[in-house]
Backbone as XML, in Angstrom:
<?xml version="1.0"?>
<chain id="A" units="angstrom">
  <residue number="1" name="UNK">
    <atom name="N" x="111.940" y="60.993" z="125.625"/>
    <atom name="CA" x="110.588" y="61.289" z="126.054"/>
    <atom name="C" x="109.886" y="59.990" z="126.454"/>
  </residue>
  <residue number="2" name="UNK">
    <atom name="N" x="109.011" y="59.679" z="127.691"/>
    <atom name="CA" x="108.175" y="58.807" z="128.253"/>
    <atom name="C" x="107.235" y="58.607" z="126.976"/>
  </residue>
  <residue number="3" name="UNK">
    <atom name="N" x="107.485" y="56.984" z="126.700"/>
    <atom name="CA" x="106.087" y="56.673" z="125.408"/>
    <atom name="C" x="104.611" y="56.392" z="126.436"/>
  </residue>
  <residue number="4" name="UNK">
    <atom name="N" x="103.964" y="57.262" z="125.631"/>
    <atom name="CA" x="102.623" y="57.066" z="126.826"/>
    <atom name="C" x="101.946" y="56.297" z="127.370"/>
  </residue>
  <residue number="5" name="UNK">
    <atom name="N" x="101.973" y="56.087" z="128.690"/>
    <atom name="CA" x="100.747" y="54.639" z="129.197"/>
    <atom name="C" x="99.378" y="54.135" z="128.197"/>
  </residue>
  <residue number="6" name="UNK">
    <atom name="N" x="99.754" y="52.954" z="127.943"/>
    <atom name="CA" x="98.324" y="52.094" z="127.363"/>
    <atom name="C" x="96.936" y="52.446" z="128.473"/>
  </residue>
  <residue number="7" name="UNK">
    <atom name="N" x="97.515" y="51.941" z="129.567"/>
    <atom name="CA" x="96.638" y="51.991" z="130.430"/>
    <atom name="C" x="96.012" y="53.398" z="131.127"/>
  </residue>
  <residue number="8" name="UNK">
    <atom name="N" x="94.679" y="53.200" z="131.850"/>
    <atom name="CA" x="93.906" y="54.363" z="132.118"/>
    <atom name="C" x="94.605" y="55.080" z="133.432"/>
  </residue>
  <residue number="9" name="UNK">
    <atom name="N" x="95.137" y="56.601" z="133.398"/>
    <atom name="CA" x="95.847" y="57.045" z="134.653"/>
    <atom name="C" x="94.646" y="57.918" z="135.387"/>
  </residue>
  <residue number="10" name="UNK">
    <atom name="N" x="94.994" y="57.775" z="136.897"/>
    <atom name="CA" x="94.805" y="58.502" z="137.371"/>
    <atom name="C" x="95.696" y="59.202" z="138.392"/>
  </residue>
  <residue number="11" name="UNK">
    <atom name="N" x="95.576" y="61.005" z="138.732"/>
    <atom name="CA" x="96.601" y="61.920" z="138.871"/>
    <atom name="C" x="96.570" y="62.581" z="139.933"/>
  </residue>
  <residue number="12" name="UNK">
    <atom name="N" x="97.379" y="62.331" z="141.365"/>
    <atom name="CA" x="96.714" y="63.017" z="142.159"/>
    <atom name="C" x="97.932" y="64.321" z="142.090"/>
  </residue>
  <residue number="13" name="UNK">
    <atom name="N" x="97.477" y="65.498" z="142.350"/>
    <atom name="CA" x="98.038" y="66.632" z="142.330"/>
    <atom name="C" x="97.857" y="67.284" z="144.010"/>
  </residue>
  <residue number="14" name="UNK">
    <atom name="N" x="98.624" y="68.175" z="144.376"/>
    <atom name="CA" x="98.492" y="68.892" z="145.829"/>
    <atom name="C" x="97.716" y="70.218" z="145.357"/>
  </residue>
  <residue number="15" name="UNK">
    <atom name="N" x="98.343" y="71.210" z="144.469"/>
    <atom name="CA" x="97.986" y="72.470" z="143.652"/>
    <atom name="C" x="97.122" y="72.379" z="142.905"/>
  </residue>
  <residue number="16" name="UNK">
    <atom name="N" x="96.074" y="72.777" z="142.639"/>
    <atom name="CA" x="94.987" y="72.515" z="141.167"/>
    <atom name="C" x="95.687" y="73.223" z="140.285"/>
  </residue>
  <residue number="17" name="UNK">
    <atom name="N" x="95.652" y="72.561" z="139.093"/>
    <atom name="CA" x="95.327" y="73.318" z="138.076"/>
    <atom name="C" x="94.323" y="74.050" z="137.546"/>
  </residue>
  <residue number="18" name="UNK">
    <atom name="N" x="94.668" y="75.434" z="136.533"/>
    <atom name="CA" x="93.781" y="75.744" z="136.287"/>
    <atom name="C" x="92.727" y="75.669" z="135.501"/>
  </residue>
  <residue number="19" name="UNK">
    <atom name="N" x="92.608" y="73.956" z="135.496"/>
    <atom name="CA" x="91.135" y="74.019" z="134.685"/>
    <atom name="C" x="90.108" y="73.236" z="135.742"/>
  </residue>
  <residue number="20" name="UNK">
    <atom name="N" x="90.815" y="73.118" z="136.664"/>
    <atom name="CA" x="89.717" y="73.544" z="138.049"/>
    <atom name="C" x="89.098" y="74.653" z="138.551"/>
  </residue>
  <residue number="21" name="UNK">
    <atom name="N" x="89.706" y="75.932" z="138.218"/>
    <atom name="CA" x="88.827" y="77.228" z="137.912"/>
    <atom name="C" x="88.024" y="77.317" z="137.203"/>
  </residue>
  <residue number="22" name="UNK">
    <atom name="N" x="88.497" y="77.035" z="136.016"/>
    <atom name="CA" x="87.433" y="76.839" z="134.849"/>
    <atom name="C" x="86.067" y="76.128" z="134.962"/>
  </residue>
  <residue number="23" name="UNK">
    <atom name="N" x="85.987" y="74.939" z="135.319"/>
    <atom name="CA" x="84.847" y="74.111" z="135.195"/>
    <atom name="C" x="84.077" y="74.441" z="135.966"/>
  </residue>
  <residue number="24" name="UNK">
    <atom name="N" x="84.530" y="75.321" z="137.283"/>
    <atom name="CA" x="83.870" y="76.395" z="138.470"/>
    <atom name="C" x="83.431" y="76.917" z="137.237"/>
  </residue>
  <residue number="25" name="UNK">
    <atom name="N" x="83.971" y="78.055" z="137.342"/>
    <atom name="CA" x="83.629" y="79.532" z="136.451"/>
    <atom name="C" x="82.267" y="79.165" z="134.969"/>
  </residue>
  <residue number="26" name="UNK">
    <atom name="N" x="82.654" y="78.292" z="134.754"/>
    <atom name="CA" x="81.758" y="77.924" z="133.211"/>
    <atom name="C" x="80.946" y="77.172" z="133.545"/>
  </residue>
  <residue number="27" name="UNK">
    <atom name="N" x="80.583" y="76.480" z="135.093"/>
    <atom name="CA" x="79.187" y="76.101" z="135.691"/>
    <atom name="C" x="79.252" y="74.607" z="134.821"/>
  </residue>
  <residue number="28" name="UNK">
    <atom name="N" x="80.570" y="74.057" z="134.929"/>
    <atom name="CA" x="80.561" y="72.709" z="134.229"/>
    <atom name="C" x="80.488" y="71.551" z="135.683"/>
  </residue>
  <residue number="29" name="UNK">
    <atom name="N" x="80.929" y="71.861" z="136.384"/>
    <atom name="CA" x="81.611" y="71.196" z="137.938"/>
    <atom name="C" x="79.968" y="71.678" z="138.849"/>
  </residue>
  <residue number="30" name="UNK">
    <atom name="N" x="79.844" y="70.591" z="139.333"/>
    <atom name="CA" x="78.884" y="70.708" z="140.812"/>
    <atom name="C" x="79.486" y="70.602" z="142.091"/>
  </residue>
  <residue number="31" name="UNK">
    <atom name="N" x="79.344" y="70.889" z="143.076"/>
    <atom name="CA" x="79.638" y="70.722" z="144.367"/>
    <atom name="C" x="79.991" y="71.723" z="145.516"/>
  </residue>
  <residue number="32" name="UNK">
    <atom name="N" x="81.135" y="71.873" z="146.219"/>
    <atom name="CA" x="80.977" y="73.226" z="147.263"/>
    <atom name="C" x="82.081" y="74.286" z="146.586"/>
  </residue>
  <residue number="33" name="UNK">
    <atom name="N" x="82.008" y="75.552" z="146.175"/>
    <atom name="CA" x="82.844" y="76.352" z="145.887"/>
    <atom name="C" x="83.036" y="77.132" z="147.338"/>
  </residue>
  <residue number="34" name="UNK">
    <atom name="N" x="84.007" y="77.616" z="147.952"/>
    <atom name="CA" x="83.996" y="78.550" z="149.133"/>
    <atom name="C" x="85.076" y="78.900" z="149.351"/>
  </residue>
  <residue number="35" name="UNK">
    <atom name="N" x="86.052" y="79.140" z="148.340"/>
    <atom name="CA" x="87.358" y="79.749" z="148.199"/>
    <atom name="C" x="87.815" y="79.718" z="146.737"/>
  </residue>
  <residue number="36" name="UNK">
    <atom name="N" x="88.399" y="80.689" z="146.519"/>
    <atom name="CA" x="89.090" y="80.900" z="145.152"/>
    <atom name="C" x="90.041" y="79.974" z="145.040"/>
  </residue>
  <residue number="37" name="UNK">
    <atom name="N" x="90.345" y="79.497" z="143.705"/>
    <atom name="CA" x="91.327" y="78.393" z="143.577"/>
    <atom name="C" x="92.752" y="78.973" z="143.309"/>
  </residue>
  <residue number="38" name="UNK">
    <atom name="N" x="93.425" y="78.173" z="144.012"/>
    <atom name="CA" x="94.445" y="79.147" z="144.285"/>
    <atom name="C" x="95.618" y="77.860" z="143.431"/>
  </residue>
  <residue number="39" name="UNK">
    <atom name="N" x="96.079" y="78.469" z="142.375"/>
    <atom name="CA" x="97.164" y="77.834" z="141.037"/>
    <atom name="C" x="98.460" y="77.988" z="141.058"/>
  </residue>
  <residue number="40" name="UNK">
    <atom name="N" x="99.190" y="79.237" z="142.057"/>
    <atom name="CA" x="99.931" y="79.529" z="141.964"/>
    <atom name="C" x="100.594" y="80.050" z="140.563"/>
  </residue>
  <residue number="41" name="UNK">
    <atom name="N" x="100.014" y="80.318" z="139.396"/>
    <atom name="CA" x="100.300" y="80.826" z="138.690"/>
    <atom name="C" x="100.164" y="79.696" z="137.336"/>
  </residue>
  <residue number="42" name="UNK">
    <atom name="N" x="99.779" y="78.316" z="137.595"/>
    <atom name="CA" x="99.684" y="77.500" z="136.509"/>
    <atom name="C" x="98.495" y="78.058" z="135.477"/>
  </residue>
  <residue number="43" name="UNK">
    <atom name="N" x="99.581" y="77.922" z="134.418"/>
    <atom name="CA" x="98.613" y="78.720" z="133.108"/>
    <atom name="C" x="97.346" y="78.022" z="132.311"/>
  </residue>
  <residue number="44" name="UNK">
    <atom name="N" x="97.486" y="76.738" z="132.876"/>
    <atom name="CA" x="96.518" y="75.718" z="132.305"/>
    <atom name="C" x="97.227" y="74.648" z="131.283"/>
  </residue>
  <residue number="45" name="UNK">
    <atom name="N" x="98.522" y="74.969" z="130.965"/>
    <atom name="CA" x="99.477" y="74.344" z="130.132"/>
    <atom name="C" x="99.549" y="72.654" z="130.591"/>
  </residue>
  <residue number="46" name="UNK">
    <atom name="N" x="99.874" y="72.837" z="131.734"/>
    <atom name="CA" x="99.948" y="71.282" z="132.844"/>
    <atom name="C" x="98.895" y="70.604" z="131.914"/>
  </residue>
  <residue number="47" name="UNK">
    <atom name="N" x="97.789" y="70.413" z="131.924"/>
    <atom name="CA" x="97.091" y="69.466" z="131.514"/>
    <atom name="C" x="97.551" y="68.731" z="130.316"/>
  </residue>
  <residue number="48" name="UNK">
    <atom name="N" x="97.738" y="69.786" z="129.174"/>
    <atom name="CA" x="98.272" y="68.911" z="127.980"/>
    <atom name="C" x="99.128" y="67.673" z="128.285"/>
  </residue>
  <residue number="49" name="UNK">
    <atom name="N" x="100.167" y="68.461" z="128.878"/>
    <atom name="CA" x="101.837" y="67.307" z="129.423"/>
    <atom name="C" x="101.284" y="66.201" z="130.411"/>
  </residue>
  <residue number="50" name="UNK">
    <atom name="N" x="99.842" y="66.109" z="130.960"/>
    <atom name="CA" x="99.230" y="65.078" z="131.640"/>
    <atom name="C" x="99.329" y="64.165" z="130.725"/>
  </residue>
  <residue number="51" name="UNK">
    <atom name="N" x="98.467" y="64.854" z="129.651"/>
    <atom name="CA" x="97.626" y="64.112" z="128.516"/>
    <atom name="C" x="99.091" y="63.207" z="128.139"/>
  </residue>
  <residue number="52" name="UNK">
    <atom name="N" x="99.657" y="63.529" z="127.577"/>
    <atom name="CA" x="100.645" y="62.999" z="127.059"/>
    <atom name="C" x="101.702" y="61.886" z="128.170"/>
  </residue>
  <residue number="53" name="UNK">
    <atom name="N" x="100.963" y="61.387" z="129.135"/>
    <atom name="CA" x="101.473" y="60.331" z="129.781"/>
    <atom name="C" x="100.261" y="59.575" z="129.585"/>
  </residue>
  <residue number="54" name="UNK">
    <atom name="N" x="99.371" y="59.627" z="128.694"/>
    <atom name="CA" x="98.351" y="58.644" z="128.568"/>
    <atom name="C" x="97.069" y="58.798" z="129.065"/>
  </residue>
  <residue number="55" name="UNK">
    <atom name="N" x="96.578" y="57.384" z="129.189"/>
    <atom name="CA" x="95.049" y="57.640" z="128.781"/>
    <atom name="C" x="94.387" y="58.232" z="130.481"/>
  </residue>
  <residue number="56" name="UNK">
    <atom name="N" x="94.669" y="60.297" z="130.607"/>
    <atom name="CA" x="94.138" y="60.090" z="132.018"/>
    <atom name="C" x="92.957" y="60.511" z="132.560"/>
  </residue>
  <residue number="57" name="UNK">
    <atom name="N" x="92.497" y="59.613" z="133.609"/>
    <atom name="CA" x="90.608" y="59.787" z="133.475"/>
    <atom name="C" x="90.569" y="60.927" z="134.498"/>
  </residue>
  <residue number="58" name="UNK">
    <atom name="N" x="91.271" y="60.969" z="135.806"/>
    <atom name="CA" x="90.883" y="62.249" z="136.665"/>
    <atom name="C" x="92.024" y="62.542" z="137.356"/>
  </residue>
  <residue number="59" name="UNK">
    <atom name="N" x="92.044" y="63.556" z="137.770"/>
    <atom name="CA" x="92.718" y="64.332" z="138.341"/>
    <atom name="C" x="92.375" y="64.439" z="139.856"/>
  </residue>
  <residue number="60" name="UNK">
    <atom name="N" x="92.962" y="64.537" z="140.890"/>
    <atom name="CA" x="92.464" y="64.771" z="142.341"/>
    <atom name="C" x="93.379" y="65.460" z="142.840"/>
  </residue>
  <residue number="61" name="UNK">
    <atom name="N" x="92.634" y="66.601" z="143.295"/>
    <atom name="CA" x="93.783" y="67.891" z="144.220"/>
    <atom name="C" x="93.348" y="68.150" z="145.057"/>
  </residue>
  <residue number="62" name="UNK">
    <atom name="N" x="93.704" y="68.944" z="145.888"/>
    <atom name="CA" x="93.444" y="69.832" z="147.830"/>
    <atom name="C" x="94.102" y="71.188" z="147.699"/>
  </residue>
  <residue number="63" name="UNK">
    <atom name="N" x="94.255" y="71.460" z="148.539"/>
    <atom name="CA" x="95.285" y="72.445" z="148.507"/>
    <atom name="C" x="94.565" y="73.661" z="149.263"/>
  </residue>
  <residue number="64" name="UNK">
    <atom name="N" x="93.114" y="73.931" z="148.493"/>
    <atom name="CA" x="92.243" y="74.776" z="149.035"/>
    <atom name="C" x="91.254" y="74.551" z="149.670"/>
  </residue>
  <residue number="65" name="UNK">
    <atom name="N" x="91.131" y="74.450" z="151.562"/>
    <atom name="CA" x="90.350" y="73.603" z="152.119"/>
    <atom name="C" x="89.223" y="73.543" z="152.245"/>
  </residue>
  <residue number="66" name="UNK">
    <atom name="N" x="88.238" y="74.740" z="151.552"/>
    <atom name="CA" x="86.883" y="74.430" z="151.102"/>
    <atom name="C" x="86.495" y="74.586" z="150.489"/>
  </residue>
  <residue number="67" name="UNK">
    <atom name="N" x="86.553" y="73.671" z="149.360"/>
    <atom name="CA" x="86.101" y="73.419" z="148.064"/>
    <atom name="C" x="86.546" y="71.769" z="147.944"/>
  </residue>
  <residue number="68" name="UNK">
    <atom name="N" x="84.962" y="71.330" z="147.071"/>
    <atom name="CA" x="85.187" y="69.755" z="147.098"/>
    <atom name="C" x="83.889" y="70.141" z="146.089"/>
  </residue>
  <residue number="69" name="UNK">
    <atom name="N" x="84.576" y="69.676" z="144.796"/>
    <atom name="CA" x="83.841" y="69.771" z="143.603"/>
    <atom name="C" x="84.384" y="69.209" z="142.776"/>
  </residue>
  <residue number="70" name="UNK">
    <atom name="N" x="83.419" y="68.983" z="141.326"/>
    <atom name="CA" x="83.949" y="67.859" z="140.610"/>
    <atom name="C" x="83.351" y="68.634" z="139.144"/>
  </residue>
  <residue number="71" name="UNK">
    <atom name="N" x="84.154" y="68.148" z="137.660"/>
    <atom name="CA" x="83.570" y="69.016" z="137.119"/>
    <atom name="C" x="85.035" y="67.995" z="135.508"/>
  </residue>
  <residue number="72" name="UNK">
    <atom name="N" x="84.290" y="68.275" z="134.329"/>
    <atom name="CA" x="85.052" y="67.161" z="133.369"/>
    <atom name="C" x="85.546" y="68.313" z="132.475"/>
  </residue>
  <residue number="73" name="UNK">
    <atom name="N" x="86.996" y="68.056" z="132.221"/>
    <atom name="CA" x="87.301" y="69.065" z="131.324"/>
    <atom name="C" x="88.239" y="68.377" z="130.495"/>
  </residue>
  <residue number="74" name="UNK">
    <atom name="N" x="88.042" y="68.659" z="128.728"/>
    <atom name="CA" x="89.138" y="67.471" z="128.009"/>
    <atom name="C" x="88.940" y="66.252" z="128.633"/>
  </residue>
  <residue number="75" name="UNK">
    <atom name="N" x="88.044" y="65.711" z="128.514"/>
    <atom name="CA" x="87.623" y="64.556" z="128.927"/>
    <atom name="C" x="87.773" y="63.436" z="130.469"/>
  </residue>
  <residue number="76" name="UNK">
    <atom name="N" x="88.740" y="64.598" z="131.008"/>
    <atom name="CA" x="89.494" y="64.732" z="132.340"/>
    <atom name="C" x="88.242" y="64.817" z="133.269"/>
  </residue>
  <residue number="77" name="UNK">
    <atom name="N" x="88.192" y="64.086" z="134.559"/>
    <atom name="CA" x="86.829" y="64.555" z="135.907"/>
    <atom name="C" x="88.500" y="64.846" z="136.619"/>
  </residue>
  <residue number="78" name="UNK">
    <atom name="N" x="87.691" y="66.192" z="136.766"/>
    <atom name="CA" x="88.566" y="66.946" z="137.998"/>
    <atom name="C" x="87.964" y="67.754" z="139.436"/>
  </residue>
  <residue number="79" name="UNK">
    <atom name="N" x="88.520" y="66.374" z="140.337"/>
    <atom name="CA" x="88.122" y="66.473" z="141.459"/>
    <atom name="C" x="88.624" y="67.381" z="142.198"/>
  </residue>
  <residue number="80" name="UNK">
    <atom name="N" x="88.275" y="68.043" z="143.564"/>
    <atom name="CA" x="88.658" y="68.749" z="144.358"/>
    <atom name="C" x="88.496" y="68.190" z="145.734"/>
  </residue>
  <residue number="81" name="UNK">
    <atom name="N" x="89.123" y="68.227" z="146.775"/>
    <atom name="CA" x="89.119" y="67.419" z="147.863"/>
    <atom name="C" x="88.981" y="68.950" z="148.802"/>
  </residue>
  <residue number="82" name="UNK">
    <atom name="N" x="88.181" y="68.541" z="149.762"/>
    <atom name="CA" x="88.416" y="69.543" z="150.857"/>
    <atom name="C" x="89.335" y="69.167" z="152.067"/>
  </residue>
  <residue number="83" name="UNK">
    <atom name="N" x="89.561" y="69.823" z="152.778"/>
    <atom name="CA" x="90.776" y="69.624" z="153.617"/>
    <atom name="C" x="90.405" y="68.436" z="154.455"/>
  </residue>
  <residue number="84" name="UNK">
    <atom name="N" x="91.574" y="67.806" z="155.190"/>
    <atom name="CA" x="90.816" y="66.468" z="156.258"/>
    <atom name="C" x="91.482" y="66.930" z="157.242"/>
  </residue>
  <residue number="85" name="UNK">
    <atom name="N" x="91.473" y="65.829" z="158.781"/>
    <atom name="CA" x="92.426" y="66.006" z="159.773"/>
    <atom name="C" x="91.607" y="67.313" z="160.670"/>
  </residue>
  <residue number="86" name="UNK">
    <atom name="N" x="92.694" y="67.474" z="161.737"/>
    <atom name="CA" x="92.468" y="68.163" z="162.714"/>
    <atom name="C" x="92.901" y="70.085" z="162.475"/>
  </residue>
  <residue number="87" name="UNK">
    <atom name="N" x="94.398" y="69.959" z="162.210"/>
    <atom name="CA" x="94.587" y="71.068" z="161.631"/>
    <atom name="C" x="94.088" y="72.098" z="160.444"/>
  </residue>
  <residue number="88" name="UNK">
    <atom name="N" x="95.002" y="72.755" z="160.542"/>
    <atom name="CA" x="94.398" y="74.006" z="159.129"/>
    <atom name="C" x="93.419" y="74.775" z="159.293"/>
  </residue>
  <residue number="89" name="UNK">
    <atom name="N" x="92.913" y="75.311" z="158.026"/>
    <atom name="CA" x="91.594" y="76.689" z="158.362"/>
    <atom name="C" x="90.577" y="75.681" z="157.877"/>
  </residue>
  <residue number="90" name="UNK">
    <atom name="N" x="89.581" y="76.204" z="157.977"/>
    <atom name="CA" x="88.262" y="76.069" z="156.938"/>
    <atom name="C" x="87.051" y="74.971" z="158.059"/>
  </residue>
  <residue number="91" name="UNK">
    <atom name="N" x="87.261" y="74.651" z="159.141"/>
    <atom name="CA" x="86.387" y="73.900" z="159.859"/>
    <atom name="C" x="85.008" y="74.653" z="159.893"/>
  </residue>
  <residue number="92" name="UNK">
    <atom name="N" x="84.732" y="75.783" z="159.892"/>
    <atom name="CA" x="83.804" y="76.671" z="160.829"/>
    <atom name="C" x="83.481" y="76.862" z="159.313"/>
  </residue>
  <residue number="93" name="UNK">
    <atom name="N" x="83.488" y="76.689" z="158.165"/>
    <atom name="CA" x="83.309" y="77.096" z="156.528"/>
    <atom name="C" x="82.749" y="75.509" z="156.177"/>
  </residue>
  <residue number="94" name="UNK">
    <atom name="N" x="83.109" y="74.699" z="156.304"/>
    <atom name="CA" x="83.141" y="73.206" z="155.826"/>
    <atom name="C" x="83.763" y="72.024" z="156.507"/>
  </residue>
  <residue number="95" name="UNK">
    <atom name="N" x="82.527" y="71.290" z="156.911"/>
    <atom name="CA" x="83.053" y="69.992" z="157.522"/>
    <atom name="C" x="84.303" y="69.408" z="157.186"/>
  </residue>
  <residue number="96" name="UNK">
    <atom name="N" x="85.394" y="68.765" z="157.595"/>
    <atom name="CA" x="86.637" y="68.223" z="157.242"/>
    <atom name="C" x="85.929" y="66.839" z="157.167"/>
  </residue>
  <residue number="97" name="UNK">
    <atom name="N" x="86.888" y="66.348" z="155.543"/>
    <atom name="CA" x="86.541" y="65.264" z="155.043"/>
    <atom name="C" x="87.722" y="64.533" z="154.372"/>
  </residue>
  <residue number="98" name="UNK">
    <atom name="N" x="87.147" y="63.354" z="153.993"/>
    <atom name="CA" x="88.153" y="62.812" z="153.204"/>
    <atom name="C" x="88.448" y="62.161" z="152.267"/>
  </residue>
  <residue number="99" name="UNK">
    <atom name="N" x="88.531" y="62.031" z="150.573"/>
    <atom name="CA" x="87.686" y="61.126" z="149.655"/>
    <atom name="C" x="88.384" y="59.857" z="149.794"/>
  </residue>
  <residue number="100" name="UNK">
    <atom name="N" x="87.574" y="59.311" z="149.250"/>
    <atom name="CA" x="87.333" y="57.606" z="149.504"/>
    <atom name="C" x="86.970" y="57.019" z="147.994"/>
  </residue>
  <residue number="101" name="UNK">
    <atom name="N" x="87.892" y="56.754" z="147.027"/>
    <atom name="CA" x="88.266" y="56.577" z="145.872"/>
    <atom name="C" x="88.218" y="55.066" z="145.097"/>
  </residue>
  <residue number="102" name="UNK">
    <atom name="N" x="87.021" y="54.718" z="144.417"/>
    <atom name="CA" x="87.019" y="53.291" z="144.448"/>
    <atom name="C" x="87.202" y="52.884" z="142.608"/>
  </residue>
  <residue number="103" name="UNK">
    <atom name="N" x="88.166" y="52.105" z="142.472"/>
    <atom name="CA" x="88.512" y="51.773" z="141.223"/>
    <atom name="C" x="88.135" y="50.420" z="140.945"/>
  </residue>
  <residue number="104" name="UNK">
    <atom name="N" x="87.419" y="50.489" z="139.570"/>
    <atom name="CA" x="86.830" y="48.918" z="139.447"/>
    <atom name="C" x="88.196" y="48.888" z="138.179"/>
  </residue>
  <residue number="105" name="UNK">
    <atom name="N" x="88.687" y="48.096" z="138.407"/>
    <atom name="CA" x="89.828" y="47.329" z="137.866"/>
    <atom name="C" x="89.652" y="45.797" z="136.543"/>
  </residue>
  <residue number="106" name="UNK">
    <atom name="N" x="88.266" y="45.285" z="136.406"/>
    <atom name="CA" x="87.598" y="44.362" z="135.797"/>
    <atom name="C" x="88.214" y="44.568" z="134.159"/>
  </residue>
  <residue number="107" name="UNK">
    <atom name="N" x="88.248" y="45.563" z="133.780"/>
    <atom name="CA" x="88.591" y="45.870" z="132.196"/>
    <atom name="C" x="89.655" y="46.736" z="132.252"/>
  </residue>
  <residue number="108" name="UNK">
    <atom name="N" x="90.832" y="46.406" z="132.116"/>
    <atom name="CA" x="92.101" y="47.663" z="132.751"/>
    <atom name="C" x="92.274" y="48.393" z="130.949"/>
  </residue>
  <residue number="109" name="UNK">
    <atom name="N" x="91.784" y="48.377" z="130.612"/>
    <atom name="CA" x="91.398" y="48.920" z="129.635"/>
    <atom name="C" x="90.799" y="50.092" z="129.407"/>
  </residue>
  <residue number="110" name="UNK">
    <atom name="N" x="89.500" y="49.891" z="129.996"/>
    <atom name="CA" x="88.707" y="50.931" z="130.640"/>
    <atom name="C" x="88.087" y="50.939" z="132.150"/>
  </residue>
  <residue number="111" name="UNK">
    <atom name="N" x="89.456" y="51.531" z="133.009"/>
    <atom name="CA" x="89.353" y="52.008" z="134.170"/>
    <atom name="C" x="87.824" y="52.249" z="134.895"/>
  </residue>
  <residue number="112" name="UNK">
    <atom name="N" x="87.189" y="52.015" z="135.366"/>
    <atom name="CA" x="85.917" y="53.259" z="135.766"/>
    <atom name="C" x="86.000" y="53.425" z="137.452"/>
  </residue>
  <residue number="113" name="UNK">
    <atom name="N" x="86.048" y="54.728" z="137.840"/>
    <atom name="CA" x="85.784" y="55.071" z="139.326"/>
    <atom name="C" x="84.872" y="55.884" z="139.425"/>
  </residue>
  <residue number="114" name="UNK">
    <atom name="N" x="84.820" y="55.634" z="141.044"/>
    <atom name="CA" x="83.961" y="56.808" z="141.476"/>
    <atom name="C" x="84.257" y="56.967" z="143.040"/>
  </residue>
  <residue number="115" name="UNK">
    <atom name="N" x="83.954" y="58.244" z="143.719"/>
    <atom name="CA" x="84.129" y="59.093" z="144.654"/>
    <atom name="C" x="83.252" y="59.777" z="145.524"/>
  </residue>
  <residue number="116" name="UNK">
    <atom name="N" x="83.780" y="59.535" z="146.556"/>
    <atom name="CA" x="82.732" y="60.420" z="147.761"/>
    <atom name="C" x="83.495" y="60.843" z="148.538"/>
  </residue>
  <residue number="117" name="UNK">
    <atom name="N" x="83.241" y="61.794" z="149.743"/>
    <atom name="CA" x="83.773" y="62.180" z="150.211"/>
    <atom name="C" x="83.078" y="61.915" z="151.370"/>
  </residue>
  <residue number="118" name="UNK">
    <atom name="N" x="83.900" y="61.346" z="152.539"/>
    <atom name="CA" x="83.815" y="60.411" z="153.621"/>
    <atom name="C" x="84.002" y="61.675" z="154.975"/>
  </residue>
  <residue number="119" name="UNK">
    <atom name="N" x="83.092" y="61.548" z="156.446"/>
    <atom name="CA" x="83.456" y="61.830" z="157.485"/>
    <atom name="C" x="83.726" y="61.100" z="158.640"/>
  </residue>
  <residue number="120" name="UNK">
    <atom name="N" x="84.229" y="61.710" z="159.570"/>
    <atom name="CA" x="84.348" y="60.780" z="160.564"/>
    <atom name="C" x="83.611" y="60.518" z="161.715"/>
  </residue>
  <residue number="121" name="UNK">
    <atom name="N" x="82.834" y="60.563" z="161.305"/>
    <atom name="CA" x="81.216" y="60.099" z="161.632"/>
    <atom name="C" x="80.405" y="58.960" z="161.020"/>
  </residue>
  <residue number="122" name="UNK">
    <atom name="N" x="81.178" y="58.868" z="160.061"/>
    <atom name="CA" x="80.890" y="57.331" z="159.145"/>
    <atom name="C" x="79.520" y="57.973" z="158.112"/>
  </residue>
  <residue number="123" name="UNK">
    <atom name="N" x="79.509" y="59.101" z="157.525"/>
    <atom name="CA" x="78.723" y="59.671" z="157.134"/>
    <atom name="C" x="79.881" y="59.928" z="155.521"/>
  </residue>
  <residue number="124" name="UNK">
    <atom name="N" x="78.836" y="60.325" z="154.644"/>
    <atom name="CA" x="79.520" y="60.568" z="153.160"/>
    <atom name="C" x="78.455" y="61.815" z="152.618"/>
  </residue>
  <residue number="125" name="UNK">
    <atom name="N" x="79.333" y="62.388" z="151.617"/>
    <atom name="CA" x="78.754" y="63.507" z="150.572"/>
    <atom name="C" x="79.094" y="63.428" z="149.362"/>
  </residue>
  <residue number="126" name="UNK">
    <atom name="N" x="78.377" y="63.516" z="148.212"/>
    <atom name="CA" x="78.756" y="63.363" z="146.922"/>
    <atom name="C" x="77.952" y="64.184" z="146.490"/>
  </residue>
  <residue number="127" name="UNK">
    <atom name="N" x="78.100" y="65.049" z="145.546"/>
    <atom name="CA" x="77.518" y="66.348" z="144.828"/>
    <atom name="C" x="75.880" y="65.473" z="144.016"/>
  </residue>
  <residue number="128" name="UNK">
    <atom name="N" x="75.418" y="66.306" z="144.280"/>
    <atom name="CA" x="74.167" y="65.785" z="143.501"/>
    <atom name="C" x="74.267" y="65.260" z="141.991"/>
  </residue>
</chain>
């Protein structure tokens, strides 16, 4: 078994998990909901087996192209990215964007970031 990172992780995922439903559903998460989160069937189990690679601060997924919300669960910020690029659905639902992820690195100890979500217009959105 992997002995767990000292250091602070962060996790990018394609699929959310489901405690990105959750933090929707329980009005913990702010930002754009405009599609159901789609898990493929993850039971919410995933997170623990995160946990257990160490100390991890957030999570970042896509998958579902409009929704870009943020929301802390188990001490986890779990982000949602909305779709970017030219292709796919969801233009005519939600501007295509792209987050822009900045890690202050000063105390690798304690990690701290933060996130916006960038257009190409040179314009940004971050949930109130």
């Amino acid at each position: 078994m992997q002995k767990p990172s000292k250091s602070p992780v962060l996790c990018f995922l394609h699929i959310p998990l489901l405690q990105y439903d959750t933090v929707w559903q329980k009005k913990i998460a702010k930002g754009i909901f405009k599609e159901s989160v789609c898990t493929y069937g993850e039971d919410g189990s995933a997170i623990a087996k995160l946990k257990k690679f160490g100390d991890v601060k957030a999570c970042f997924c896509g998958h579902d192209h409009v929704n870009d919300y943020s929301g802390t669960w188990d001490g986890i910020e779990m982000v949602y990215g909305r779709a970017t690029g030219h292709a796919g659905y969801g233009a005519h639902k939600l501007k295509k964007g792209g987050k822009l992820i900045t890690v202050d690195l000063a105390d690798p100890k304690k990690i701290h970031h933060t996130w916006k979500t960038v257009f190409a217009d040179g314009s940004d959105w971050a949930p109130a």
